[in-house]
LUMNU-795867 format. One line per field, with one value per residue (C-alpha): chain; x, y, z; residue in one letter. Coordinates in Angstrom, 3 decimals. Example, Ala and Ser with C-alpha at 12.3 -4.5 7.8 and 13.67 -1.06 7.14 Angstrom:
<recs>
chain: (A:A) $
c1: (12.300:13.670) $
c2: (-4.500:-1.060) $
c3: (7.800:7.140) $
res: (A:S) $
</recs>
This chain:
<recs>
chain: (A:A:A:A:A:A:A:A:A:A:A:A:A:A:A:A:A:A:A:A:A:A:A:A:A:A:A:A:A:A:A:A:A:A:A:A:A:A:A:A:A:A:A:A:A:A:A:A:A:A:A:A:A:A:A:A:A:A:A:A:A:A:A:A:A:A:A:A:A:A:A:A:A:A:A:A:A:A:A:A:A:A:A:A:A:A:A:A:A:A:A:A:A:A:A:A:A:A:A:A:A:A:A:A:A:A:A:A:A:A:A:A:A:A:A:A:A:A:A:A:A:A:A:A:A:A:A:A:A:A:A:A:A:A:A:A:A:A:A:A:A:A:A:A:A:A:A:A:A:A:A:A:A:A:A:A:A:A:A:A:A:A:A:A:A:A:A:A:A:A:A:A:A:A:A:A:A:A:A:A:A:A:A:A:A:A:A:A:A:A:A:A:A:A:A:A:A:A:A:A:A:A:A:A:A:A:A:A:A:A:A:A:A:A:A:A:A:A:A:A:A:A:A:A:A:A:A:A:A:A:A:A:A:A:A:A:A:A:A:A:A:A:A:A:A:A:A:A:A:A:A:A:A:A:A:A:A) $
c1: (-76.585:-74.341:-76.404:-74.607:-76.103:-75.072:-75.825:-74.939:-74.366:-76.545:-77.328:-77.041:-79.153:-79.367:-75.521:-75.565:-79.145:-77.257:-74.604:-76.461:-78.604:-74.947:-73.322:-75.526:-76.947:-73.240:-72.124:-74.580:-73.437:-69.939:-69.903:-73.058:-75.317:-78.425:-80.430:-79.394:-80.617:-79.722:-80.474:-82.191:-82.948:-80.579:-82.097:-83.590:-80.860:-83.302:-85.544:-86.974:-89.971:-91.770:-90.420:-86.856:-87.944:-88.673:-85.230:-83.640:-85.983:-85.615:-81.881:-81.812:-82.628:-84.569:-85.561:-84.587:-83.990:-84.500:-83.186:-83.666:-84.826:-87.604:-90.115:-87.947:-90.757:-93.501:-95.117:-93.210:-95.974:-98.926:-96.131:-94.861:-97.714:-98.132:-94.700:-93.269:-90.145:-90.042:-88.716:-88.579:-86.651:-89.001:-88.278:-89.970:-93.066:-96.234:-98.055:-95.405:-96.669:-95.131:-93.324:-89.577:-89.035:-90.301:-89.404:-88.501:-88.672:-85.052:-86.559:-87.128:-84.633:-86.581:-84.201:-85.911:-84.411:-84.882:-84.054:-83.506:-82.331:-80.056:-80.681:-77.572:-77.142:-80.054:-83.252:-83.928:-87.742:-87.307:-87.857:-85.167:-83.379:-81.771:-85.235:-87.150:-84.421:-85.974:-89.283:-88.896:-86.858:-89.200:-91.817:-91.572:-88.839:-86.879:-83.235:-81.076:-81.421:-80.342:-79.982:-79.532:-78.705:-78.805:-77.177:-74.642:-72.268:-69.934:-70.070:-73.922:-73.448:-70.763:-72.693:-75.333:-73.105:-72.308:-75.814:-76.872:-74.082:-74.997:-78.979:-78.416:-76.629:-75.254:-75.403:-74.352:-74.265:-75.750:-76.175:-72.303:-71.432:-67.883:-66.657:-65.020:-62.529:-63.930:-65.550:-65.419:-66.967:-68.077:-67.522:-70.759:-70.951:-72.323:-71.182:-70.329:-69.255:-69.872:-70.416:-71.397:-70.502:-72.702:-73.071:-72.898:-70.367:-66.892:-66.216:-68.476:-68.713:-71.024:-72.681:-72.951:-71.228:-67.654:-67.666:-71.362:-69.982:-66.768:-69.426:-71.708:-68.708:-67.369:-70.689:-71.929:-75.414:-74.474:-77.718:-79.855:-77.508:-76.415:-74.625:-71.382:-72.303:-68.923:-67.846:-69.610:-68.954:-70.634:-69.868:-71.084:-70.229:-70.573:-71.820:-71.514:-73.966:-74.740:-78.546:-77.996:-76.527:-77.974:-74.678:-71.979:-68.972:-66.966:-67.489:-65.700:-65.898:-67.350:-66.318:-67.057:-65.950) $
c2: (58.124:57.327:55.988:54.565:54.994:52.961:54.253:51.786:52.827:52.583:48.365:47.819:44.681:40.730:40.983:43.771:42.490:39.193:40.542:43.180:39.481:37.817:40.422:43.370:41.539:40.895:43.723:45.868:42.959:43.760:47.153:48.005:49.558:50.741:52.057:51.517:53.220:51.941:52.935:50.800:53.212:50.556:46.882:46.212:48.240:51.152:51.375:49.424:46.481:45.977:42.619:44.172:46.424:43.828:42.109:45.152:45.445:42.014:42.251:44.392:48.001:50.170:52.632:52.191:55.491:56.222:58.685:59.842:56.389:55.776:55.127:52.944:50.015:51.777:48.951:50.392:54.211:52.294:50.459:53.887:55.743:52.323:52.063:54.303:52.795:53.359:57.284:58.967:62.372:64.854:67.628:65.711:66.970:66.976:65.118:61.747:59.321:58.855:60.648:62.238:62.360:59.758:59.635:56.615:55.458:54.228:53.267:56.937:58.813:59.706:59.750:61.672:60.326:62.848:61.863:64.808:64.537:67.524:69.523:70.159:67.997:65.264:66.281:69.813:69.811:68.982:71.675:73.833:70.994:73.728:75.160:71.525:71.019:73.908:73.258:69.521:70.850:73.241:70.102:67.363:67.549:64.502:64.595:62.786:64.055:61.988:62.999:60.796:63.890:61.654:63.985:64.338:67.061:67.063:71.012:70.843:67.985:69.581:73.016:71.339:69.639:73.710:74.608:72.481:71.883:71.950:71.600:67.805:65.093:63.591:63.675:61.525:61.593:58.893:58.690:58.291:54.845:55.321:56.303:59.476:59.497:62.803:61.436:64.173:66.133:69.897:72.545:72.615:69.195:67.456:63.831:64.232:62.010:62.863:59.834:56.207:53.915:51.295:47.825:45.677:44.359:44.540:43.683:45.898:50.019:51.504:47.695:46.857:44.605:46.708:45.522:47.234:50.427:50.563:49.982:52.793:55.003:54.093:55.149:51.565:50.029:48.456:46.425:46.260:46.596:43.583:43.181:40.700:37.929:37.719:39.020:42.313:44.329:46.622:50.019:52.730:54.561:54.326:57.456:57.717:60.238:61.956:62.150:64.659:67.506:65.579:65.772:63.196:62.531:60.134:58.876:55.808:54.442:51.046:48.298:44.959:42.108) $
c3: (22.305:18.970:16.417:13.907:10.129:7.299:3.790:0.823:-2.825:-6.214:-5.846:-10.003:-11.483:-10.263:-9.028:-6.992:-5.195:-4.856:-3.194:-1.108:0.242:0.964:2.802:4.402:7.009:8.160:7.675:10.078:13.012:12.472:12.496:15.081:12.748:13.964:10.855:6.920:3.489:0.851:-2.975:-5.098:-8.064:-10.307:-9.160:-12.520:-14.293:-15.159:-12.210:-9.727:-9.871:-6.366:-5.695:-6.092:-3.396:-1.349:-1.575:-1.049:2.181:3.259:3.009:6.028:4.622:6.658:3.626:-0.018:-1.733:-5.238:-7.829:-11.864:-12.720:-10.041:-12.615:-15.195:-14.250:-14.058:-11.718:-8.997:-9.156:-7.014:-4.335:-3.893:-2.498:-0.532:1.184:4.073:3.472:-0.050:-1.113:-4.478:-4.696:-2.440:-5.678:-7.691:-8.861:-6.866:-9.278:-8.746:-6.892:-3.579:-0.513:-0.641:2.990:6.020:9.450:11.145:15.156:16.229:19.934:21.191:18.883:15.735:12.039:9.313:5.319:2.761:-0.738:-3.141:-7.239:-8.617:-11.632:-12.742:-16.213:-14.606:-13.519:-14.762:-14.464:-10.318:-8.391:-6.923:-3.788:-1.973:-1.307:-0.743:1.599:3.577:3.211:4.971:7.698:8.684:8.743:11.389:13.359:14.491:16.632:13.215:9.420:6.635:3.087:0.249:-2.659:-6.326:-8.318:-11.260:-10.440:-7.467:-7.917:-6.933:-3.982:-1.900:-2.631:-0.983:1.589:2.517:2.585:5.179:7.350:10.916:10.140:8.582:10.686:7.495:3.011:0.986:-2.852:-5.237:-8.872:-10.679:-8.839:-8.535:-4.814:-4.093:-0.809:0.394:3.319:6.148:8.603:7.699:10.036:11.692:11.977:9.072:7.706:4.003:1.060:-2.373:-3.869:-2.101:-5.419:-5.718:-5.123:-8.425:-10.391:-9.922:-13.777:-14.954:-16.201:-13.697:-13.664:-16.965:-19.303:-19.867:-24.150:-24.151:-22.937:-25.185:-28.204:-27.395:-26.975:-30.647:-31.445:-32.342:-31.063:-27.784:-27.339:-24.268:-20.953:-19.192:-16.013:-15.801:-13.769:-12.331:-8.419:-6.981:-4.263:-2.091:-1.476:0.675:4.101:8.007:9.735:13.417:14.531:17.780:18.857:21.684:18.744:16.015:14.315:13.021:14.861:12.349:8.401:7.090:3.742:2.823:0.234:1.241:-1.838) $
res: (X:X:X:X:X:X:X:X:X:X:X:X:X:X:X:X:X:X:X:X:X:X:X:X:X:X:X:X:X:X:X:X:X:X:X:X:X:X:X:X:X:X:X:X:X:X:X:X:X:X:X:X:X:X:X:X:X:X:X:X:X:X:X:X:X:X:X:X:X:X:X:X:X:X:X:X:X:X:X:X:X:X:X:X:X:X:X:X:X:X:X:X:X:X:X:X:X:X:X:X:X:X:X:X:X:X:X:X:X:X:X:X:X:X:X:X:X:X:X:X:X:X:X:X:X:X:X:X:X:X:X:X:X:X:X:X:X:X:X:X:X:X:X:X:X:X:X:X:X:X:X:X:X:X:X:X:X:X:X:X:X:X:X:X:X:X:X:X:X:X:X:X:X:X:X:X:X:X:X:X:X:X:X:X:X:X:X:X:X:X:X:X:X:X:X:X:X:X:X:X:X:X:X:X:X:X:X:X:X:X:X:X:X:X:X:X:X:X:X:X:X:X:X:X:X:X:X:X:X:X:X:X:X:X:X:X:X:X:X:X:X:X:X:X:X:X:X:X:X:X:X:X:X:X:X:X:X) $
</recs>
């Protein structure tokens, strides 16, 4: 059975959940998707509120993945330990709220979602992901692995890709919300792209207002972030994975504008 997983980019303030609502639904028709994660880490620019979640939910996600700034609302701590569908990075510490890792029923094949943060110049009080990765694999076992890896360097996320080719079906990068057109196939059978993009303005430097940007780099105050209010896109990739191996079989990017 080919099970075909969709996994959409960093969705960046009122824009990019606008244009996740227009076009997701959509999208999954057209191209036969069967199970989506999307990250949501960037709905209310820094974080996440629980009625964001629930957009992003109600859009057509089956899990919403978050990242460095899971707890930039701190509303969202309470939903989180509510919420299967709901992940924070797993390497987080044990004292976070919430669960790094679910598994999900896809009608008989079961699809575990890990979500992991790197340390490398982001999160470098998480615990080591190389060995969390471990740790959940050796939990519950399900036929399809997913990894969303939010991390800053591309050193770190292919390293990772490396690490657990063959024992993931698929990993995809978050976090720098620019797309990279690396999208391949490992050796041992792993989907990889190092970077989704996001879903948020097109107009926009990593979804905020571009002038805002330019003025912090001058070294001027820039002011709270806003996000252009002009067209967004959303960007992401289609993994085609293969429940009798568990492995992926074909990755193709997504932009949809």
């Amino acid at each position: 059975m080919l099970v075909r997983v969709l996994a959409v980019g960093d969705v960046v303030s009122e824009p990019g959940l606008r244009h996740l609502e227009k076009h997701l639904r959509s999208l999954q028709k057209c191209e036969g998707i069967s199970f989506t994660v999307v990250n949501g880490e960037n709905a209310a620019s820094v974080g996440l509120t629980p009625e964001q979640a629930w957009r992003i939910y109600d859009a057509g996600a089956d899990v919403v993945t978050l990242g460095n700034h899971t707890f930039g609302k701190m509303q969202i701590a309470d939903f989180l330990d509510d919420t299967p569908w709901l992940l924070r990075p797993a390497n987080f510490t044990g004292r976070a709220p919430g669960r790094g890792c679910g598994v999900y029923d896809l009608g008989g094949v079961r699809i575990r979602v890990m979500n992991l943060i790197g340390r490398c110049d982001l999160s470098w009080g998480a615990d080591n992901p190389f060995t969390t990765a471990d740790r959940l694999l050796a939990a519950e076992q399900a036929e399809l692995t997913v990894v969303d890896f939010h991390a800053q360097a591309t050193s770190e996320k292919l390293a990772m890709g490396y690490y657990l080719d063959g024992r993931v079906s698929a990993l995809w990068g978050t976090h720098t919300h620019v797309p990279t057109a690396d999208e391949r196939v490992y050796p041992k059978g792993t989907g990889y792209i190092t970077d989704l993009g996001m879903t948020g303005a097109v107009e926009s430097v990593l979804g905020i207002e571009p002038w805002q940007s330019v003025e912090s780099f001058l070294g001027g105050l820039p002011g709270r972030y806003k996000s252009p209010q002009g067209p967004a896109k959303l960007q992401g990739a289609i993994f085609t994975l293969d429940s009798a191996t568990g492995l992926c079989t074909a990755v193709e990017r997504v932009d949809i504008r």
